[in-house]
C-alpha positions as CSV (number, residue, x, y, z in Angstrom):
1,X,-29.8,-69.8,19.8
2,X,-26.7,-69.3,17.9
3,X,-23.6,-67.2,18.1
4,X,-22.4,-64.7,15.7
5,X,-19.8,-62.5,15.2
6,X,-18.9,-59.0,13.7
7,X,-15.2,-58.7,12.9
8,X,-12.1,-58.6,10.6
9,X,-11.1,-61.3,8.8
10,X,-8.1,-63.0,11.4
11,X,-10.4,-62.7,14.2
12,X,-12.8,-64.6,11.9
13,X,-10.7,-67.1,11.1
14,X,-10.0,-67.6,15.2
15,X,-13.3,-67.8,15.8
16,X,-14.5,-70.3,12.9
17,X,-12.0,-72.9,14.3
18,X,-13.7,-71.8,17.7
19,X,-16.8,-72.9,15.8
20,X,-18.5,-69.6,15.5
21,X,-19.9,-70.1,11.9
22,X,-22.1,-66.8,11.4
23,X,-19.0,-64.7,11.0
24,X,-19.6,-61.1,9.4
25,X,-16.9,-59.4,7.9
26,X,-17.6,-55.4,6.8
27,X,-15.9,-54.3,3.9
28,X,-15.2,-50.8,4.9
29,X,-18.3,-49.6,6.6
30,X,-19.4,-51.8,9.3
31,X,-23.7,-50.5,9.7
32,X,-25.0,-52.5,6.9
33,X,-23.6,-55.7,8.3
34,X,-24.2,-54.8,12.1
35,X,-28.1,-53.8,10.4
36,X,-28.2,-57.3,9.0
37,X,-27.0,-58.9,12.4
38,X,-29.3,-57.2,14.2
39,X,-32.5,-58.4,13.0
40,X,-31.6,-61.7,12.9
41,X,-34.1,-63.6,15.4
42,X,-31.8,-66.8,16.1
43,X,-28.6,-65.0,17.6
44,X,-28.5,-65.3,21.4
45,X,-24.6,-63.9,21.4
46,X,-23.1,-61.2,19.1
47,X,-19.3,-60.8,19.4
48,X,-18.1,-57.5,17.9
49,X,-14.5,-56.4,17.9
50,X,-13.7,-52.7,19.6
51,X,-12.5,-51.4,16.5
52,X,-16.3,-52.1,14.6
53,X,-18.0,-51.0,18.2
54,X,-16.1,-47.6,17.7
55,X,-18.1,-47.5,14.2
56,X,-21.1,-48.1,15.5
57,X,-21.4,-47.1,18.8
58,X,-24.5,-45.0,18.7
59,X,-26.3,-47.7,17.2
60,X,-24.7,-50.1,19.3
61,X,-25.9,-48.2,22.6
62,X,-29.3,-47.6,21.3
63,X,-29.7,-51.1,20.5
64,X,-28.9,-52.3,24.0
65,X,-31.0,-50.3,25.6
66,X,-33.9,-51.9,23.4
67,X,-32.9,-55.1,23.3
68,X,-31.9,-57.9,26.0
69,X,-31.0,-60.3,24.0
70,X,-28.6,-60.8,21.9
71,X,-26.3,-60.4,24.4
72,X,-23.7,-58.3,22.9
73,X,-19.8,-58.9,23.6
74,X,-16.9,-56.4,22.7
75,X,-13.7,-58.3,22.1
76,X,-10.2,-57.3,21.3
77,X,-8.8,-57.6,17.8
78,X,-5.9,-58.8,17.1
79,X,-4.0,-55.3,18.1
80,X,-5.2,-56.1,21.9
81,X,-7.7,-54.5,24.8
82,X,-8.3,-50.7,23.6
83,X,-7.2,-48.5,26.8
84,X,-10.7,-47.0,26.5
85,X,-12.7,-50.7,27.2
86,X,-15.8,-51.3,28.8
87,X,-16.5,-54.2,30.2
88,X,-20.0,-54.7,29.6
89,X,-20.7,-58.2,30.6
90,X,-19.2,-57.4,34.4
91,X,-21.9,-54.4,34.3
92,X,-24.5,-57.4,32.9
93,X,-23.5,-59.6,35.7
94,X,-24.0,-56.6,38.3
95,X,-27.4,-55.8,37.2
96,X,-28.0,-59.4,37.2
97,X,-26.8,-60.6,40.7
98,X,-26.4,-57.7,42.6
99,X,-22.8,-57.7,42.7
100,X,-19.4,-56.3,41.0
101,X,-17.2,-58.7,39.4
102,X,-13.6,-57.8,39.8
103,X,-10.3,-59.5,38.0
């Protein structure tokens, strides 16, 4: 399985040196990448920055519910944590084990 990302161009250039190679970059209007993303078989971990999730976030949700895997990560930008966040992989990790994850 392979990781992938959905973001802007710095955080792709963060993440390539993290080495993260499927890096997708919208221009403009994020849906036809995050459609390309999403059928892609081989991806066990999607990253997406908050500022994409906000574009897509009906699809986003939809496609959660559906789907188990990819495991899909929000991460900051490089403006920071939106005040708005949820942290979905503590809510994984509940479902999972049984209990909440704190920081």
């Amino acid at each position: 399985m392979k990781l992938a990302v959905l973001c802007d161009k710095d955080t792709a250039v963060g993440l390539r040196l993290a080495g993260i190679q499927d890096a997708y970059i919208p221009d403009g209007d994020a849906w036809d990448m995050w459609n390309q993303l999403a059928e892609k078989d081989d991806v066990g971990i999607i990253f997406i920055t908050e500022s994409i999730v906000e574009q897509i976030s009906r699809a986003l949700n939809d496609y959660r519910l559906r789907h188990a895997i990819p495991i899909i990560i929000e991460i900051p930008d490089k403006n920071g944590r939106r005040k708005d966040h949820v942290d979905y992989v503590s809510k994984l990790i509940k479902k999972a084990v049984g209990v909440e994850v704190s920081k």
